[in-house]
Structure formats: structure tokens, C-alpha cells
VOFI-170583 format. One record per residue: residue in three letters; x, y, z of N, C-alpha, C in turn. Coordinates in steps of 0.02 Angstrom, whole numbers, plus 50000, padded with zeros to 5 digits. Layout:
<atom badren="ALA" n_c1="X" n_c2="Y" n_c3="Z" ca_c1="X" ca_c2="Y" ca_c3="Z" c_c1="X" c_c2="Y" c_c3="Z"/>
...
# end
This chain:
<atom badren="UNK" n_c1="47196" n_c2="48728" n_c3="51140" ca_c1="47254" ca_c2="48687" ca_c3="51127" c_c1="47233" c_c2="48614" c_c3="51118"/>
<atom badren="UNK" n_c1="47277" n_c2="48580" n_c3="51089" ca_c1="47264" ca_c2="48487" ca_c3="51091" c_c1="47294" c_c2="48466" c_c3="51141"/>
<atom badren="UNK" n_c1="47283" n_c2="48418" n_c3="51155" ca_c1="47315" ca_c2="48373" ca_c3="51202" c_c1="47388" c_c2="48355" c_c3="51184"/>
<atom badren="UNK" n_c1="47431" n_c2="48359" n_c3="51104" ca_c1="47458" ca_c2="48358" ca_c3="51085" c_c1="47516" c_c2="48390" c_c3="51119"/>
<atom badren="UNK" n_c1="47496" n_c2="48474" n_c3="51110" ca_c1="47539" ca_c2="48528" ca_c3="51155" c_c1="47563" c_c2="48524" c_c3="51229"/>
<atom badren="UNK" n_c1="47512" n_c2="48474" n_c3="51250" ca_c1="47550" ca_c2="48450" ca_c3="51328" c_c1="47598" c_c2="48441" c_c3="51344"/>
<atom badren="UNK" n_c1="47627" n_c2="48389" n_c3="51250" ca_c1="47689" ca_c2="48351" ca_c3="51249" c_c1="47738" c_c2="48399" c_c3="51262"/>
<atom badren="UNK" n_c1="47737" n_c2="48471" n_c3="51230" ca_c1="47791" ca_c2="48505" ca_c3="51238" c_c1="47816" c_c2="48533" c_c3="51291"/>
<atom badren="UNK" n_c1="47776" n_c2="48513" n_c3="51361" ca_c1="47801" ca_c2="48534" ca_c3="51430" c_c1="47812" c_c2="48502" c_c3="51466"/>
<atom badren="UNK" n_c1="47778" n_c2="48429" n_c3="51449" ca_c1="47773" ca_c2="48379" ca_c3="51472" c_c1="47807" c_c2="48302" c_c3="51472"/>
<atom badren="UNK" n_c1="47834" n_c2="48268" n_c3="51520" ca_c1="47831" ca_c2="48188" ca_c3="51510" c_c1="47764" c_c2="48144" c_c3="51461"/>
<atom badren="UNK" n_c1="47766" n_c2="48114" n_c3="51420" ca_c1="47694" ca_c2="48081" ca_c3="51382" c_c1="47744" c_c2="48014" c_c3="51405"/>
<atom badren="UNK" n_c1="47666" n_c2="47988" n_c3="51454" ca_c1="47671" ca_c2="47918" ca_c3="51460" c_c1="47605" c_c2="47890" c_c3="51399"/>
<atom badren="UNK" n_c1="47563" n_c2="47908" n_c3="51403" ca_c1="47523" ca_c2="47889" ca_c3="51349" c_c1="47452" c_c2="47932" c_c3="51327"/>
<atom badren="UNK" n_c1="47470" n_c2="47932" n_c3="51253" ca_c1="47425" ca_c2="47992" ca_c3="51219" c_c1="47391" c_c2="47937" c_c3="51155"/>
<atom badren="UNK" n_c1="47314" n_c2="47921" n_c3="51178" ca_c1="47306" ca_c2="47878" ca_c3="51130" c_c1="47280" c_c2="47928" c_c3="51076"/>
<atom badren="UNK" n_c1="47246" n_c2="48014" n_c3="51099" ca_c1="47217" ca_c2="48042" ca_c3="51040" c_c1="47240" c_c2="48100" c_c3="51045"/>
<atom badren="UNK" n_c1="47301" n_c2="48132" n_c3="51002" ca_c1="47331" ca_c2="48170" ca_c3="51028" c_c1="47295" c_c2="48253" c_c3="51001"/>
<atom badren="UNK" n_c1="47259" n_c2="48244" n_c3="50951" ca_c1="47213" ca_c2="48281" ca_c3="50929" c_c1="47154" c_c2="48314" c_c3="50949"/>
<atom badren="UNK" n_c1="47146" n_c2="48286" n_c3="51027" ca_c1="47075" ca_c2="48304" ca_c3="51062" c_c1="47104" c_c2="48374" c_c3="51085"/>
<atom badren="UNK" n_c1="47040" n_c2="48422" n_c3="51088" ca_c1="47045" ca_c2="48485" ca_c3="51101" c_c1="47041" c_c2="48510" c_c3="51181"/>
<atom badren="UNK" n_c1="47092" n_c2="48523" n_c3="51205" ca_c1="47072" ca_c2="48543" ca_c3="51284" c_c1="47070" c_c2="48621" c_c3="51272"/>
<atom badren="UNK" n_c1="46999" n_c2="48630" n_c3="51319" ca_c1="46992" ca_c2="48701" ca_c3="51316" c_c1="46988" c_c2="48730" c_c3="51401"/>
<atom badren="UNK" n_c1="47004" n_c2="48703" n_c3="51442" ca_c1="46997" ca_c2="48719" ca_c3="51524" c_c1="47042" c_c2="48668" c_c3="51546"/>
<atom badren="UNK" n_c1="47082" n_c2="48691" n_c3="51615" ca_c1="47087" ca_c2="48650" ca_c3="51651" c_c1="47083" c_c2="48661" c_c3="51734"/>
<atom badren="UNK" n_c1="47102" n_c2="48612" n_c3="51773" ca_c1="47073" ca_c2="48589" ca_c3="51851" c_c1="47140" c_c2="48550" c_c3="51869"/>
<atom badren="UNK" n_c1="47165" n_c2="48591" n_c3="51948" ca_c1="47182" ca_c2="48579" ca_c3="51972" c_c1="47184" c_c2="48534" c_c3="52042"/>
<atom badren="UNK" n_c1="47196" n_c2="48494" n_c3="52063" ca_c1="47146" ca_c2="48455" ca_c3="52140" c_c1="47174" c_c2="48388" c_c3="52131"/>
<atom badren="UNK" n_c1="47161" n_c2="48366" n_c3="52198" ca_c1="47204" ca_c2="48284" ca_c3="52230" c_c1="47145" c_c2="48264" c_c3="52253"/>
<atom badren="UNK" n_c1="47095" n_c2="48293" n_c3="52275" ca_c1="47045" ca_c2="48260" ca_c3="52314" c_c1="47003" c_c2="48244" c_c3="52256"/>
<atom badren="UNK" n_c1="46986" n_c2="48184" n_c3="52231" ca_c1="46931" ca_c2="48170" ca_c3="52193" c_c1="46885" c_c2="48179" c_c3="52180"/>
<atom badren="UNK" n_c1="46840" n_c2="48183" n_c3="52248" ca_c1="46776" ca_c2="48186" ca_c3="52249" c_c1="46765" c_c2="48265" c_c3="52260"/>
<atom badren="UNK" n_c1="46807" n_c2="48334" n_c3="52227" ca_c1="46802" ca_c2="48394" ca_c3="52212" c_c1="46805" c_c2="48385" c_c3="52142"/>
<atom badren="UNK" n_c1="46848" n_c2="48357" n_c3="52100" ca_c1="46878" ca_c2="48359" ca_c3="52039" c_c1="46810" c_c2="48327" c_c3="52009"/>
<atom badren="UNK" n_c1="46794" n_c2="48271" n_c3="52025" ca_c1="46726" ca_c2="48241" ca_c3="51985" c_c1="46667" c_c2="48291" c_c3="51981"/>
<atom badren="UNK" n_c1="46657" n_c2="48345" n_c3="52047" ca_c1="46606" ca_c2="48388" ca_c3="52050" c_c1="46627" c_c2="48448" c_c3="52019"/>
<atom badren="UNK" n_c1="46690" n_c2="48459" n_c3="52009" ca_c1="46702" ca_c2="48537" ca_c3="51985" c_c1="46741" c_c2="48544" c_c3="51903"/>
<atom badren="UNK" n_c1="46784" n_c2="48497" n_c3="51905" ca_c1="46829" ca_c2="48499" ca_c3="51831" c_c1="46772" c_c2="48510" c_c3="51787"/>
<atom badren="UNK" n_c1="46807" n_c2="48558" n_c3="51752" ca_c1="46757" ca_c2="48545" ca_c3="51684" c_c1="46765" c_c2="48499" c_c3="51637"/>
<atom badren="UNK" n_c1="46724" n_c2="48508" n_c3="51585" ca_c1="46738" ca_c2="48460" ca_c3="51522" c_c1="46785" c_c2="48464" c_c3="51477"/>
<atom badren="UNK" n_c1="46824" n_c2="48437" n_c3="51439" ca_c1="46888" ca_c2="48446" ca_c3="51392" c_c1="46932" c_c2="48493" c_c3="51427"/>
<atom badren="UNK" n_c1="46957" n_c2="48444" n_c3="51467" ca_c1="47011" ca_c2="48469" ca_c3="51516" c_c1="47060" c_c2="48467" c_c3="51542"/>
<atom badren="UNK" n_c1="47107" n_c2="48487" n_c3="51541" ca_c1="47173" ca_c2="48455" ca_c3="51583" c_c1="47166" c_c2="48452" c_c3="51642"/>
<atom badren="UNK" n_c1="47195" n_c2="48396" n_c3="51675" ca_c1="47174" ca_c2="48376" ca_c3="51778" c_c1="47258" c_c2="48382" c_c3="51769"/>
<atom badren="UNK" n_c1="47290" n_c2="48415" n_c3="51827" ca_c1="47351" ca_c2="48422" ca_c3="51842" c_c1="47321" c_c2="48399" c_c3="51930"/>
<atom badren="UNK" n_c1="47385" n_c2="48355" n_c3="51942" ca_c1="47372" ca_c2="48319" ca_c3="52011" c_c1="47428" c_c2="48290" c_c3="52020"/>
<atom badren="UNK" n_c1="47442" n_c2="48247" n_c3="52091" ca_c1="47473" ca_c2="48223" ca_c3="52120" c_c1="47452" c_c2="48135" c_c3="52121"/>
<atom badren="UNK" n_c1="47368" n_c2="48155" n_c3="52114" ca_c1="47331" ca_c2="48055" ca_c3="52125" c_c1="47369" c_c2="48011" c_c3="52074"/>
<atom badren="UNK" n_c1="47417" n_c2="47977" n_c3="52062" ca_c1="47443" ca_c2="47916" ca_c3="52036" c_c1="47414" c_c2="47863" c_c3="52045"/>
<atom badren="UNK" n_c1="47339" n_c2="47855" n_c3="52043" ca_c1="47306" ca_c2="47811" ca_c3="52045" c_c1="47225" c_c2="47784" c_c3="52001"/>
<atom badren="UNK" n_c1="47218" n_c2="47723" n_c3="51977" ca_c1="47166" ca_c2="47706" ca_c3="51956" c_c1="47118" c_c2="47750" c_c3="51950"/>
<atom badren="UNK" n_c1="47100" n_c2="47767" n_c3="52003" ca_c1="47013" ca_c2="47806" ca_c3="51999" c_c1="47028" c_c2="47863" c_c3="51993"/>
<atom badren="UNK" n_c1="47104" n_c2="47880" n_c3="51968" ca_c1="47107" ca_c2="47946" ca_c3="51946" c_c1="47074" c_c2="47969" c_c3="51863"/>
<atom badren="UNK" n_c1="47093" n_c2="47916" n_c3="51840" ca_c1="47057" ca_c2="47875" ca_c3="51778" c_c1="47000" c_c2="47875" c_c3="51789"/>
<atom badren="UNK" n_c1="46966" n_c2="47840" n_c3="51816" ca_c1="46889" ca_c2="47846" ca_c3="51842" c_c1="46834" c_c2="47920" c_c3="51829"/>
<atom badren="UNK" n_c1="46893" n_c2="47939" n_c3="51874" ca_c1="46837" ca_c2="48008" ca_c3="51888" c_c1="46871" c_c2="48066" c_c3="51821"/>
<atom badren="UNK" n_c1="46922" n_c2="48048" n_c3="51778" ca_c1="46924" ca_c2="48076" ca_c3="51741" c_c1="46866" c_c2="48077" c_c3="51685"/>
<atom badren="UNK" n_c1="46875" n_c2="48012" n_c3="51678" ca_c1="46818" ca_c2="47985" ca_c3="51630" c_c1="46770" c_c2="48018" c_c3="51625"/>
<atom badren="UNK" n_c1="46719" n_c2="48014" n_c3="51693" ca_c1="46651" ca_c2="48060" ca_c3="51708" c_c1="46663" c_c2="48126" c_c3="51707"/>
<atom badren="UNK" n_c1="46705" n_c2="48167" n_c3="51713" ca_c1="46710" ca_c2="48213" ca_c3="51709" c_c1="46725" c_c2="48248" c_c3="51633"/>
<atom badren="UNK" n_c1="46726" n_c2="48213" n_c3="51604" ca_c1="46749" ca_c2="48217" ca_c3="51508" c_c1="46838" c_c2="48251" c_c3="51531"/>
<atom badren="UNK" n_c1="46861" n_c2="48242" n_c3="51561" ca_c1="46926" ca_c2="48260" ca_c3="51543" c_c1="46973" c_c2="48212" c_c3="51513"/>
<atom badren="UNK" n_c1="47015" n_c2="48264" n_c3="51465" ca_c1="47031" ca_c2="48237" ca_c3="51394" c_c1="47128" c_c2="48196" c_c3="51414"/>
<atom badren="UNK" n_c1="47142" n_c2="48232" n_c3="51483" ca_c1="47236" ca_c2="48230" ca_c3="51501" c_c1="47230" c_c2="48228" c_c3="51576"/>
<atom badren="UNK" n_c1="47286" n_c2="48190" n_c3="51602" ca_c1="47300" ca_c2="48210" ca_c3="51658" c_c1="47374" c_c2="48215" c_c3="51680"/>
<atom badren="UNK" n_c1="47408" n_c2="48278" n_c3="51705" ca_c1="47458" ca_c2="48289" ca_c3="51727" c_c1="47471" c_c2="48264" c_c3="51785"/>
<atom badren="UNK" n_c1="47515" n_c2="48221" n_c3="51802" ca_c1="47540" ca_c2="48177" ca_c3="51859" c_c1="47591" c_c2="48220" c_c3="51898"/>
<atom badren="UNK" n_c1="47603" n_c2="48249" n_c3="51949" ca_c1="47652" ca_c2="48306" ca_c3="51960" c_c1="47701" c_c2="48286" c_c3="52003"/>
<atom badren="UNK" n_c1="47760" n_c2="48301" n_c3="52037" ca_c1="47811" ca_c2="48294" ca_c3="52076" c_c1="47841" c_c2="48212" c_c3="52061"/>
<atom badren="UNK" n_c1="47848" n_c2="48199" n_c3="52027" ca_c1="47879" ca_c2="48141" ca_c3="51979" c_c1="47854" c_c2="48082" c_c3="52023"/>
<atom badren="UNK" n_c1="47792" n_c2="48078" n_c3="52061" ca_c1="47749" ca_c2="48027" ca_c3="52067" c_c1="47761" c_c2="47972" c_c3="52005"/>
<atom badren="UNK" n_c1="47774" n_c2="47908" n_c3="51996" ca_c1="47780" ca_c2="47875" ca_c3="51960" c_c1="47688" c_c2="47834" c_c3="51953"/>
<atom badren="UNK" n_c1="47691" n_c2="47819" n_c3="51893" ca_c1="47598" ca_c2="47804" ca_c3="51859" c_c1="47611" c_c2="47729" c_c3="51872"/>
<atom badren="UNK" n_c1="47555" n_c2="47706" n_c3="51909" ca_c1="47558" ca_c2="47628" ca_c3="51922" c_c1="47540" c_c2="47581" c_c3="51837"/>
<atom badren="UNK" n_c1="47565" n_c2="47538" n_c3="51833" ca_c1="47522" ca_c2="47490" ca_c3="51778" c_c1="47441" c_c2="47497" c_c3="51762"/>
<atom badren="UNK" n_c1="47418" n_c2="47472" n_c3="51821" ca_c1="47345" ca_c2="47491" ca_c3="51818" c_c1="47316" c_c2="47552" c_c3="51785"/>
<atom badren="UNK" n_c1="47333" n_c2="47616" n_c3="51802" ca_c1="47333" ca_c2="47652" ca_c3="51786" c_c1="47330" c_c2="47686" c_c3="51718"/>
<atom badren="UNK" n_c1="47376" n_c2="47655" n_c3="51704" ca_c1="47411" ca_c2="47664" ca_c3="51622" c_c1="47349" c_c2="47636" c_c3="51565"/>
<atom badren="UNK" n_c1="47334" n_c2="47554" n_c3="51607" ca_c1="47300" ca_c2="47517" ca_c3="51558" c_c1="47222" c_c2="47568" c_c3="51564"/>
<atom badren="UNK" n_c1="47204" n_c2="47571" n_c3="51621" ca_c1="47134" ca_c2="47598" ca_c3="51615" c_c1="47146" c_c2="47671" c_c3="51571"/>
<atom badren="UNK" n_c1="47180" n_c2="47724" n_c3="51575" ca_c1="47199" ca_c2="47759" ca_c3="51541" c_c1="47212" c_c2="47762" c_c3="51473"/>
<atom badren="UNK" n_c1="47242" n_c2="47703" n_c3="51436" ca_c1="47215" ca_c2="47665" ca_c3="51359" c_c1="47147" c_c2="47653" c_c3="51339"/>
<atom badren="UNK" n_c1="47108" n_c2="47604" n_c3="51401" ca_c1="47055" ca_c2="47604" ca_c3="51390" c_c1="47013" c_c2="47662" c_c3="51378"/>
<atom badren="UNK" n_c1="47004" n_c2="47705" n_c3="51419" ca_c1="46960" ca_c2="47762" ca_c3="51434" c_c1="46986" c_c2="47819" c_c3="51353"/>
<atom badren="UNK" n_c1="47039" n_c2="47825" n_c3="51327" ca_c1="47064" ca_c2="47844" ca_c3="51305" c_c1="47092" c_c2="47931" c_c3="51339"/>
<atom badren="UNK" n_c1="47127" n_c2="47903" n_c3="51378" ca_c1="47135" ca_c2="47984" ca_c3="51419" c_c1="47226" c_c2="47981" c_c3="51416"/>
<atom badren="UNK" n_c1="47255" n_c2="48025" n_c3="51408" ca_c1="47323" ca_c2="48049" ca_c3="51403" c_c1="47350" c_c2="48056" c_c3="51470"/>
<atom badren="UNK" n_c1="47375" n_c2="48010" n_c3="51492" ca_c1="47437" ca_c2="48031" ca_c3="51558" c_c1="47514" c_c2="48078" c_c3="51534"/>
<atom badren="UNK" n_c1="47548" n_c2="48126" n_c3="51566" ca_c1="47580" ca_c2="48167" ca_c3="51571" c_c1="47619" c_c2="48150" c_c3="51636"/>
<atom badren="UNK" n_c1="47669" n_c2="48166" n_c3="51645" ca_c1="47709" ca_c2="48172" ca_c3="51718" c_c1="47775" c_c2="48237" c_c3="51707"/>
<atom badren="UNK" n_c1="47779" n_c2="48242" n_c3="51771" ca_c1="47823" ca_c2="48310" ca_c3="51778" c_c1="47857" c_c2="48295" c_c3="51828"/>
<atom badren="UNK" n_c1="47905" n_c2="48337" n_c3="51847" ca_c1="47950" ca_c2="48346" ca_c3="51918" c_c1="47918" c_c2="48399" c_c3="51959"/>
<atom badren="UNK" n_c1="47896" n_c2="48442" n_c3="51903" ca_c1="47858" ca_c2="48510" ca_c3="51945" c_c1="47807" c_c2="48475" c_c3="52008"/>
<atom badren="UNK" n_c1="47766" n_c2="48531" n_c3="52032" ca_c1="47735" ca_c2="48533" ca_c3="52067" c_c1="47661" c_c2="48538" c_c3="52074"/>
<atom badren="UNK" n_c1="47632" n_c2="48558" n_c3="52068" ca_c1="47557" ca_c2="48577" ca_c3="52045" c_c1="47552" c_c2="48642" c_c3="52032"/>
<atom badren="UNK" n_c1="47586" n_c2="48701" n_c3="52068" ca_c1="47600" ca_c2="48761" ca_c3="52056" c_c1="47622" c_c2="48783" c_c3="51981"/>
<atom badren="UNK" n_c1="47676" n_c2="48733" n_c3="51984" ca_c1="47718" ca_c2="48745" ca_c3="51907" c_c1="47687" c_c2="48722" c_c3="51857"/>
<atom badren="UNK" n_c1="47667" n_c2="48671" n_c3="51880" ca_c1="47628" ca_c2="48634" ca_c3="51819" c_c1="47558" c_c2="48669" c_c3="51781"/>
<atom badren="UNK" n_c1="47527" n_c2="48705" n_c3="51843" ca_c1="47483" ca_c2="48730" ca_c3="51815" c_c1="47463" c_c2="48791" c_c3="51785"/>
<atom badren="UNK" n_c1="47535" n_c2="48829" n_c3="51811" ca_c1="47562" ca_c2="48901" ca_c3="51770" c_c1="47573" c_c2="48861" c_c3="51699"/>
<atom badren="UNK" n_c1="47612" n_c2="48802" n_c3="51683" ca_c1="47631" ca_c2="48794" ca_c3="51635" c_c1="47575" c_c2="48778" c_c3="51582"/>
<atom badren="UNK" n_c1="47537" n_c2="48739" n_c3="51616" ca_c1="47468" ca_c2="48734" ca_c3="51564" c_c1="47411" c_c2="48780" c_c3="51548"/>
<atom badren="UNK" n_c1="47421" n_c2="48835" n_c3="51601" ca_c1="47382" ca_c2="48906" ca_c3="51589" c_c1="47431" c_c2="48958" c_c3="51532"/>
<atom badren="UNK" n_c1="47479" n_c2="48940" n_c3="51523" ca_c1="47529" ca_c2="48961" ca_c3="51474" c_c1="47520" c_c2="48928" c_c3="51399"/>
<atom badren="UNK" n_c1="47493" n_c2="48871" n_c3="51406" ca_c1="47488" ca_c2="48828" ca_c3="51354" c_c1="47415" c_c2="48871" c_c3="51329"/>
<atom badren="UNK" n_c1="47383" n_c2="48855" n_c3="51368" ca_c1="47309" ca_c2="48876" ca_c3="51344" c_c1="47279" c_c2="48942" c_c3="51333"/>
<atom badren="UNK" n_c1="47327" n_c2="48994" n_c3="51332" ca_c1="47349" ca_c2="49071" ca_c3="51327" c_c1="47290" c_c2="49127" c_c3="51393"/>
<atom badren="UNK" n_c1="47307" n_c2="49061" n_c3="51448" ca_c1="47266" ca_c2="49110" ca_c3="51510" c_c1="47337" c_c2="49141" c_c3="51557"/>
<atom badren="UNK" n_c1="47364" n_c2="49139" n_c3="51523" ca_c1="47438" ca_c2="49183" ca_c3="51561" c_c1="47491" c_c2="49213" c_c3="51494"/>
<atom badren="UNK" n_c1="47498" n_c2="49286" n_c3="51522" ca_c1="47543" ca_c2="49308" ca_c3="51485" c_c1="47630" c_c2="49278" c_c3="51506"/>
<atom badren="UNK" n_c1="47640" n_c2="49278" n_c3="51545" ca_c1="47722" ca_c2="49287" ca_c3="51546" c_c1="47739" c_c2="49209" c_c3="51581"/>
<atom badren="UNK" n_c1="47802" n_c2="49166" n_c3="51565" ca_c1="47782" ca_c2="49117" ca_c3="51595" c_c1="47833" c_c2="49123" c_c3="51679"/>
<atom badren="UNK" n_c1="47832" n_c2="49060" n_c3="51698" ca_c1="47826" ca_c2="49089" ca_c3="51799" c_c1="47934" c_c2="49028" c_c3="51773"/>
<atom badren="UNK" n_c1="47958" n_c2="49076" n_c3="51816" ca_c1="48033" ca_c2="49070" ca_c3="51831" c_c1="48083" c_c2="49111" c_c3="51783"/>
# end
């Protein structure tokens, strides 16, 4: 899928390349798992609303990040997220939902969850 298709489940706070290809994604709040385990071209579905969520996206080549339980995205955030060129997302869901929903996107689930 692109990063594009996020849009269709998703809040888009900002998608500077909506064309990049995500082929995996990673779930996790704790950072310093997500930097060691996410894979590359990836969606991060999380709860961290913060800077070095950006950060460790970066190093990790992930391409989106899903912001979950309507956590609101600080400024900071946003801008380093332009910079880096990485796609923020936000939801009401949960991490559960969110991540049925993007395993739905990426055709690693047949049926979708509710």
C-alpha cells in the first residue's frame, strides 16, 4: 500500500509524500523497542505524541505514523515530521483498532474487526 491509503482510515495531519510505499508495520509506545524492532517502510501505530517519535522514526526508515486514542500531535512534532518527511495520522481508536485497521489496509487480514 502507499502511505496515501492511510488517508482512507485515517485523520492526515501531514503527508508530505503520499506515494511512498509501506510494506510492514509496528506497533509500540516504548521507543527504544520500536527503533530496535520496526521494520523499514512502515507504518508505527502508537500512542507517543511526541518529538522523538519523529526521531526514532526516521532511523528506523519508517515512512507514517499513526497517533492513536485522539492524543493530540504537538507543533514540534508536526514541524520535525515535515522535515524528516514522515506522515502523521491520528485516530480515536486505540492501538488494537488501529492496527487491525492497517493490517486490513495492507491485506494481512481477511475480515475487518467490528
Amino acid at each position: 500500500m502507499t502511505v496515501q491509503d492511510l488517508a482512507t482510515k485515517f485523520q492526515t495531519l501531514i503527508m508530505p509524500n503520499g506515494n511512498e510505499t509501506i510494506t510492514n508495520a509496528y506497533t509500540g509506545d516504548l521507543l527504544s523497542d520500536v527503533m530496535g524492532n520496526a521494520p523499514s517502510d512502515s507504518v508505527l501505530v502508537t500512542i507517543q505524541a511526541h518529538r522523538n517519535t519523529i526521531a526514532v522514526a526516521t532511523l528506523a526508515g519508517i515512512k507514517a505514523v499513526v497517533v492513536c486514542n485522539n492524543r493530540s500531535v504537538p507543533a514540534d512534532m508536526k514541524s520535525a515530521a515535515e522535515e524528516e518527511g514522515i506522515s502523521i495520522f491520528t485516530t480515536n481508536e486505540n492501538q488494537f483498532f488501529a492496527s487491525c485497521q492497517v493490517a486490513l489496509l495492507l491485506g494481512k487480514m481477511d475480515a475487518p474487526v467490528r
